[in-house]
C-alpha positions in Angstrom: -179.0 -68.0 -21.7 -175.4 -67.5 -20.0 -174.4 -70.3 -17.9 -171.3 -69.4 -15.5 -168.9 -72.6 -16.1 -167.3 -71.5 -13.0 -170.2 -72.9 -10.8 -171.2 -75.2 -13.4 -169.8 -78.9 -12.6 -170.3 -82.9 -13.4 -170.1 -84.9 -10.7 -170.5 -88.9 -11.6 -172.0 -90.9 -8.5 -170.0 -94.3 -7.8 -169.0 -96.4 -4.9 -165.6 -95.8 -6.0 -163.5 -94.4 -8.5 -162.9 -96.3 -11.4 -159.9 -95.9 -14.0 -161.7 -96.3 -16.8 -161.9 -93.7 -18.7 -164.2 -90.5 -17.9 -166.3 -89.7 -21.0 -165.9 -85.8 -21.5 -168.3 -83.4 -21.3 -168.6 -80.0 -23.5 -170.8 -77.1 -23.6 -170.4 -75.8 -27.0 -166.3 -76.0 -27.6 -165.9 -75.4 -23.6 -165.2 -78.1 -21.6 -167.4 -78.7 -18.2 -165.1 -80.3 -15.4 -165.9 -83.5 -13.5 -165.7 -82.7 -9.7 -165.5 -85.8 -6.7 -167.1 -83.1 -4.6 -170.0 -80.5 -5.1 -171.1 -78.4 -2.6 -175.1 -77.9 -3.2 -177.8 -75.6 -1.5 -175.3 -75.7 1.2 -174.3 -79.6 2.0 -171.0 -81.1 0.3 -171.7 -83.8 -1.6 -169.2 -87.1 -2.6 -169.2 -88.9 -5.8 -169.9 -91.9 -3.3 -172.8 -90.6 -1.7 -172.3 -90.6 1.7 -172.5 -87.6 3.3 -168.6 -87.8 5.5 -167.9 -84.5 3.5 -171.2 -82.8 4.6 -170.9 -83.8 8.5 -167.6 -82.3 8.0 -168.1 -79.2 6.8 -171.2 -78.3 8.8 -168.5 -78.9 12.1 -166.2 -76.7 10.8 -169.1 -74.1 10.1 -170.6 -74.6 13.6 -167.0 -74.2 15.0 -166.2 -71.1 13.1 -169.6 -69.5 14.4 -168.8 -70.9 18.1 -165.5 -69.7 18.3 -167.1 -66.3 17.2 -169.3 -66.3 19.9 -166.4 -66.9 22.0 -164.6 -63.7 21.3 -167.6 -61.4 22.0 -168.6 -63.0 25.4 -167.2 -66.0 27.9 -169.7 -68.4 28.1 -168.3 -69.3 31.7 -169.6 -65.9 33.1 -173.0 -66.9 32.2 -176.0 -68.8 33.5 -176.2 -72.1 32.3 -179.4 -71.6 31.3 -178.4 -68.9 29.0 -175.1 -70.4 27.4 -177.4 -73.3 26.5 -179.9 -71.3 24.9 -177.5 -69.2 22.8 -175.7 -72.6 21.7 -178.9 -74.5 20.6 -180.4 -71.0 19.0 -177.1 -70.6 16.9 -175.4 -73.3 17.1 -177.6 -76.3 16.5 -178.9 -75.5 13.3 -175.9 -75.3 11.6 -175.1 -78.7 12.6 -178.3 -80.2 11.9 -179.0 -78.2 8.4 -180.3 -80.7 6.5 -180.4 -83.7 9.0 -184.0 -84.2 7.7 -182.0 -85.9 5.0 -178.3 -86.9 6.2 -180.3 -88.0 9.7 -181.3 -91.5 8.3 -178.0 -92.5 7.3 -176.3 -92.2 10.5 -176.6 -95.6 13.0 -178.8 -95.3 16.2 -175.3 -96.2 17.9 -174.6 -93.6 20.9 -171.3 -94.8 21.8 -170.3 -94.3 17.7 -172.2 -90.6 17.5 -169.7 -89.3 20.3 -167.1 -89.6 17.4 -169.7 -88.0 14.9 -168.1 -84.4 13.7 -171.4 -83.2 15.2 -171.5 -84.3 18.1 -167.8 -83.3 18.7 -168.6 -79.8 18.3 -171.7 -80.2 20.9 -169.3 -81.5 23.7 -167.1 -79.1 22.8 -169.5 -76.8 23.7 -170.2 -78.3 27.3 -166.4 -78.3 28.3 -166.0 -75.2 27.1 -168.6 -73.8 29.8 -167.2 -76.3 32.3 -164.0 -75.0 32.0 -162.9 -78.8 32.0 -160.3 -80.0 29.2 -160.7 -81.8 26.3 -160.1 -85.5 27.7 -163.1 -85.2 29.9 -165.7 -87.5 30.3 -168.4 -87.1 27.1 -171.2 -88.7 29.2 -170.4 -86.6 32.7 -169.4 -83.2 30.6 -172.9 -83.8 28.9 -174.8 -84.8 32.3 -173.4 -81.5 34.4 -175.4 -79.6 31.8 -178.1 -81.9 31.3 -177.8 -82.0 27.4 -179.1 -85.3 25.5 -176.6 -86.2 22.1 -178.0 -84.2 19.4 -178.5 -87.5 17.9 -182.0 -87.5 19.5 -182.8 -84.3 17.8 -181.6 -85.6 14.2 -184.1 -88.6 14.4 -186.6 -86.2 15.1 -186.1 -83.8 13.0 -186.2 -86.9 10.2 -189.6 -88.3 11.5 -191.1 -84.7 11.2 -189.5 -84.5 7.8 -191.3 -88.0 6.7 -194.9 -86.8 8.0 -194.4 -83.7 5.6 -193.5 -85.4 3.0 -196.5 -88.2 3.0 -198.6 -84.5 2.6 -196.9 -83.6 -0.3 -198.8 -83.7 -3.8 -198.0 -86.8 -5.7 -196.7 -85.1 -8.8 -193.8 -82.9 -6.2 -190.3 -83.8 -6.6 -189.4 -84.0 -3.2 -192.9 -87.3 -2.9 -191.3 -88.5 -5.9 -188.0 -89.1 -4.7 -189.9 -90.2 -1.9 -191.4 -93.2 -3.5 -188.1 -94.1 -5.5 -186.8 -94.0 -2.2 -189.9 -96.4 -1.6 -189.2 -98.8 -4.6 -185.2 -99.4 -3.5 -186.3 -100.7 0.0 -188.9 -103.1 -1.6 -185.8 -104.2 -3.9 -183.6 -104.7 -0.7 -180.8 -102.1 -1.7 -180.3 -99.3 0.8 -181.9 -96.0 0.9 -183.6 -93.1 2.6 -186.7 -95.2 3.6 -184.9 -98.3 4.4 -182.8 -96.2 6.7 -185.7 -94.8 8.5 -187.6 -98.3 8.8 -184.2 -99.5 10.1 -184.2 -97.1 12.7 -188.1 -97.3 13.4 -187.0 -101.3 13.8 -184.3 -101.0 16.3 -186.5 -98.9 18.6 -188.3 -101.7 19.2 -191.5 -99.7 19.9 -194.4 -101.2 21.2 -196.8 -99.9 18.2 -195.7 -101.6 15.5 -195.4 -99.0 12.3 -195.7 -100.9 9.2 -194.6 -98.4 6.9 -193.3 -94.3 6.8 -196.8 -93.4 4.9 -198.6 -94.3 8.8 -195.8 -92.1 10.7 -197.8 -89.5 13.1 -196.9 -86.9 15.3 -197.8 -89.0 18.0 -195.3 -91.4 16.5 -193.1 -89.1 16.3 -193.7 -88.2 20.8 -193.1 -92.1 21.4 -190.1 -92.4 19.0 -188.3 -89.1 20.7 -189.3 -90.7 24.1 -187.5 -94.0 23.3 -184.4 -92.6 22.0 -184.0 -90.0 25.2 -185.1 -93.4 27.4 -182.8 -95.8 25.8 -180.1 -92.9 26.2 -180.9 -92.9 29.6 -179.8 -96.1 29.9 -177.1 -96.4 28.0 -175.9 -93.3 30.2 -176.3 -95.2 33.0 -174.3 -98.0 32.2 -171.7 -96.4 31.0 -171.3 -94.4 34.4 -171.3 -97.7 36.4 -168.8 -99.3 34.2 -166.4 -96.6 33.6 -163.0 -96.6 36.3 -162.9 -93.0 35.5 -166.6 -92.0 37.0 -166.2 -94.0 40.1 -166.2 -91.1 41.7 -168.9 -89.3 39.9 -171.2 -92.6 40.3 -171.7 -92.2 44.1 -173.9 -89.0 43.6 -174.8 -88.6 39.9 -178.0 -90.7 39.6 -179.9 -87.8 37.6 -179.6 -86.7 34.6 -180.4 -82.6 34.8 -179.0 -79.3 35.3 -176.7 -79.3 38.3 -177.7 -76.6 40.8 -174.0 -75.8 41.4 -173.7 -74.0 37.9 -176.0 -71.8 38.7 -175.4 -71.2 42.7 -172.0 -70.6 42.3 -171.3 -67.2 40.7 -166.9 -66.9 40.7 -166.3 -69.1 37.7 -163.0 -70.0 39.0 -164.7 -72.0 41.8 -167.2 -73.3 39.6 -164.4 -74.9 37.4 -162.6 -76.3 40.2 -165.7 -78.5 41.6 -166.6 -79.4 37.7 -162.9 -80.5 37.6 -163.3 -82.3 40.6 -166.9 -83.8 40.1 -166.1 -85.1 37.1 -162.4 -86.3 37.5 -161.0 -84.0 35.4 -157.8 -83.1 37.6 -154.5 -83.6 38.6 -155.1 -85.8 41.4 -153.1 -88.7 41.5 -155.9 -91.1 40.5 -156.3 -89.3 37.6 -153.0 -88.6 36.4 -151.5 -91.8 37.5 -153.9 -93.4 34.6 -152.0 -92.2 31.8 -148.6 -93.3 33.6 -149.9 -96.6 34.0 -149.9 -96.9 37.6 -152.4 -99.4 39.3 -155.5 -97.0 41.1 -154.1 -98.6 44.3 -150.7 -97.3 44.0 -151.5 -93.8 43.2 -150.8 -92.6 46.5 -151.5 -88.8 47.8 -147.6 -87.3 47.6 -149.0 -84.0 49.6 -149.8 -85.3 52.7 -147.6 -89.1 52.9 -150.1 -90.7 54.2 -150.3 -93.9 52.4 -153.7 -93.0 51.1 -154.7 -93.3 47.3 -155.5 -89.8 46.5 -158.5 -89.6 45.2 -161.8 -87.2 45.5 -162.7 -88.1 48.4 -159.0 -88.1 49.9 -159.0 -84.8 49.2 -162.2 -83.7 50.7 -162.3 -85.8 53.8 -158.7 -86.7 55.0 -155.7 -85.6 53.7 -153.6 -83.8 56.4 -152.7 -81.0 54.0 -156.1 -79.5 53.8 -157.0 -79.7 57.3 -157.6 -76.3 58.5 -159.6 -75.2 55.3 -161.4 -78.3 56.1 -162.3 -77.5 59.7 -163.4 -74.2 58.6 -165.6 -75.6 56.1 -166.9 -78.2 59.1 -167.3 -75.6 61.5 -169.5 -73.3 58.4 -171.5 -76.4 57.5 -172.7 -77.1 61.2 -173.8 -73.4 61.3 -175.3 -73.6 58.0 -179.2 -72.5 58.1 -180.2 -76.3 56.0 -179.5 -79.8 57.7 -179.2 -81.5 54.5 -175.9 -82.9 55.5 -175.2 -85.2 58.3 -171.1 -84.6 59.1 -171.0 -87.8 60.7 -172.4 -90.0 57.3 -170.3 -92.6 55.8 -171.4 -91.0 52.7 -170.3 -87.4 52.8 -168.1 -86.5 50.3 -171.2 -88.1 47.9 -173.8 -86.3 50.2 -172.0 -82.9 49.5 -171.9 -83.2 46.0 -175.3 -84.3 45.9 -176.7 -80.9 47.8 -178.4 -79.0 46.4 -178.6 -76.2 49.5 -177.0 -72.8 48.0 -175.2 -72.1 50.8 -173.8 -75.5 51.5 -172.8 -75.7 47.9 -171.0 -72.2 48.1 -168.9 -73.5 50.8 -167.8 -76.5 49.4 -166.6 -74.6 45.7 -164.8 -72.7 48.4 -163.3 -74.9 50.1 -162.4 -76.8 46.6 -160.7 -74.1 45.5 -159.0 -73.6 48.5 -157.4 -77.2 48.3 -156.2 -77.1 44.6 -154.4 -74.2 45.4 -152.9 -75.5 48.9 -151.9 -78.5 46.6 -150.7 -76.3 43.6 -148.6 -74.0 45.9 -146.9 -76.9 47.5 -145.7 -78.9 44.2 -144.7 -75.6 43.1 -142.5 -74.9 46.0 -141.5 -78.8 46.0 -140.2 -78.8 42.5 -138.3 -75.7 43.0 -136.6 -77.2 45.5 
């Protein structure tokens, strides 16, 4: 038999390297190298066993193929509905090959998955069709598109993984590494299983499940529903603790599909009403956060009126925007719908909120109109 010693590697699994020294390894007079790396069946593995290096590299694969995508079609001309289908029939799988397995060794933490490799290519993927930069909001850039962390789909992927394997044959490899898996719990060291009772733990379900051998696929229903709930919630507080979505707070209170992505066809006007839904502008109350400049001294410099300028500074009082404003009053009160009451304290929530076409139409106009008033004018003022 030929064996190709080009492909053909050691790799010795420690927690870290040691400087003792490496015994050598022959076949016939050639030597066979030792590797701290080996990329198998497709995942990079690490002398250390964790899988950093596989996370990694299925980013940077999942990139490569998104970026692809990019230069045959912009995803910002598209339906929603359609840019999210292409990215979860292409993309998705390449950053969740193998998660069956990796899956149990990453923490049920949300706010530490947004820092994932994975999940940074996922909200990559919703600012890209926002058309919204790069500091963004993770939870609001997620939310516009209704997308859960993929986090949600690892974890089920893993429990669907663990009902196949209890069906398995006794005397397979994958059951047998199954129940070695099995025996390092039981001896308190970590492992596959102990991850996934770990994580079946912290769910804190209200059917208690013993052990991976009694996991269901009704199990598996309750366990996705928990994760997507207690995301839910976790979403939630983080919108009304965050100085940067006080804005977005006063109307966002559902997590779905915003209307406006589909209604509003010129994706120029789309991008300015993402920017300014989810504070992703150059308003002063946006910019004057990375200058260090307390909220209530980031005053409106296009109109000099004192006012903080802020969202709803710009859609309900500042002097600069007045006529585009009356037209869009005057439009609005001849608008077909009476979802919106002119006179409500609540407005500039109340329009974001609608979820009228034709209401919503207006308003991207009149957005758009606004940014480029205010553009136009710090243009010509810096010039001067």
């Amino acid at each position: 038999m030929e064996i190709n010693l080009k492909k053909t590697q050691i790799m010795i699994f420690e927690k870290r390297k040691t400087r003792k020294a490496r015994p050598i390894f022959n076949l016939g007079n050639r030597n066979i190298k030792i590797v701290q790396e080996y990329c198998y069946l497709g995942v990079k593995l690490n002398h250390n066993g964790n899988f950093t290096l596989a996370l990694k590299q299925l980013s940077e694969k999942a990139l490569h193929a998104l970026y692809g995508i990019r230069r045959q079609l912009n995803f910002s001309h598209l339906n929603p509905k359609y840019a999210i289908k292409i990215f979860d029939s292409i993309i998705t799988p390449i950053l969740l090959y193998n998660s069956e397995v990796w899956g149990t060794y990453v923490k049920n933490d949300f706010n530490n998955w947004d820092k994932s490799p994975i999940e940074k290519v996922h909200l990559k993927f919703c600012k890209i069709y926002l058309a919204i930069s790069r500091k963004a909001s993770n939870i609001a850039s997620r939310a516009e598109l209704g997308k859960l962390p993929l986090i949600i789909n690892v974890f089920k992927r893993v429990f669907k993984y663990i009902t196949h394997l209890n069906s398995l044959p006794q005397t397979t490899i994958a059951k047998q590494a199954f129940l070695i898996s099995k025996d390092l719990h039981s001896k308190q060291k970590m492992s596959f299983y102990g991850n996934a009772m770990d994580t079946i733990k912290n769910l804190n379900l209200n059917e208690e499940i013993l052990n991976l051998e009694a996991v269901t696929t009704e199990h598996i229903k309750t366990i996705t529903k928990t994760l997507e709930e207690k995301y839910l919630t976790f979403w939630k507080h983080k919108l009304e603790n965050s100085s940067k979505l006080t804005f977005y707070s006063t109307f966002k209170t559902d997590h779905n599909l915003e209307n406006y992505l589909v209604f509003i066809k010129d994706p120029h006007k789309r991008r300015c009403l993402s920017r300014l839904r989810v504070s992703n502008h150059d308003l002063q109350i946006e910019i004057g956060r990375y200058q260090n400049i307390p909220r209530e001294e980031r005053l409106c410099k296009i109109c000099n009126s004192g006012e903080v300028e802020n969202e709803t500074h710009l859609l309900l009082s500042c002097k600069a925007y007045e006529q585009s404003r009356a037209n869009l009053r005057s439009s609005l009160e001849n608008a077909s719908s009476d979802e919106i009451n002119l006179n409500s304290q609540t407005l500039s929530a109340d329009l974001m909120k609608s979820t009228d076409s034709e209401i919503i139409t207006k308003l991207s106009k009149f957005v758009y109109s606004c940014f480029k008033q205010r553009l136009k004018y710090l243009e010509t003022r810096n010039a001067d």
